[in-house]
C-alpha positions in Angstrom: 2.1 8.6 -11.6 0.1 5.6 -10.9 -2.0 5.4 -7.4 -2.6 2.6 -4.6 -5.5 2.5 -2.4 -5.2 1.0 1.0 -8.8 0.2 2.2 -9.4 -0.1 5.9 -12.0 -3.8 6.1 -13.1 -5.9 9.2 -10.9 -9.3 9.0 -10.1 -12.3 11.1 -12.3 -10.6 14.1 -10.4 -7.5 14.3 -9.9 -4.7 11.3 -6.9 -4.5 9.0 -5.8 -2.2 6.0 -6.2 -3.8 2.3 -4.2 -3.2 -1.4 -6.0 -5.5 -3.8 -6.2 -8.4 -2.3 -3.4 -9.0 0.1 -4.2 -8.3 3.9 -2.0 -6.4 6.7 -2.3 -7.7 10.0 -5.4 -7.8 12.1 -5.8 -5.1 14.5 -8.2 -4.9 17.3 -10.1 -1.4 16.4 -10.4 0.2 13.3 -8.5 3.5 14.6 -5.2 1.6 14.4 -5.8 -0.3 11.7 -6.1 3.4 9.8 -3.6 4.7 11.5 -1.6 1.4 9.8 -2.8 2.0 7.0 -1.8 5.7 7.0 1.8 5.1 8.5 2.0 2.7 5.3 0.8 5.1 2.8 3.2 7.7 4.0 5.9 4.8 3.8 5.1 4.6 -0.2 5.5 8.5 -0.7 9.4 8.5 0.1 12.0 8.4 -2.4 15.3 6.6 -2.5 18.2 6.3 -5.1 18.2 6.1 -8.4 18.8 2.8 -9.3 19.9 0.9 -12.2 17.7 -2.6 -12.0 18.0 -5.8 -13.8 15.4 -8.9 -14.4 13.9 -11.7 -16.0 11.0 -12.2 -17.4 8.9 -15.6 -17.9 10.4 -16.4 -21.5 13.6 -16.0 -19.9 14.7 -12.6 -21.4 16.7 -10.0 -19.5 15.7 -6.8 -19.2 18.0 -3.3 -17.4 16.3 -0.3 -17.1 17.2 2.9 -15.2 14.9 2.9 -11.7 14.4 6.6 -10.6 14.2 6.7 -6.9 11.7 9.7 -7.0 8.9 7.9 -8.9 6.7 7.4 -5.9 3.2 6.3 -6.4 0.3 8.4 -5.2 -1.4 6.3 -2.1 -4.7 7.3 -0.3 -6.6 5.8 2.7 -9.6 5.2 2.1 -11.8 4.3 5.4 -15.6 3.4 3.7 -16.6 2.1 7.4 -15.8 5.6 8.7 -19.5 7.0 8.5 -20.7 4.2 9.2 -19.1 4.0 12.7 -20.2 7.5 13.4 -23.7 6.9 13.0 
């Protein structure tokens, strides 16, 4: 099972939640940026169908494979300015 992080980080004057390098929204306290963030992760954890899925890669090949609709990724919040606004 592979694993995404979501990492709340202060942005365009507000806070947002991160995933490698792409930004949500900006949100004016860090509570609901996390509580984004956390709505999000949750989001990643359901299932669907299984899915037979087709596509092309860069040399132009096809490729099908079978999609199962239960392989979720783990995803985690993780909040590293939390202590640091309790202190």
């Amino acid at each position: 099972m592979s694993k995404i992080v979501y990492t709340i980080v202060p942005h365009d004057g507000g806070w947002a939640y991160k995933l490698t390098d792409v930004f949500s929204e900006s949100f004016p306290t860090r509570d609901i940026a996390l509580a984004a963030a956390k709505a999000a992760a949750a989001e990643q954890q359901v299932g669907g169908d299984d899915e037979e899925i087709s596509f092309q890669d860069q040399t132009g090949a096809w490729h099908f494979e079978h999609a199962d609709g239960g392989d979720r990724p783990e995803a985690v919040v993780e909040d590293r300015y939390l202590n640091a606004a309790q202190q």
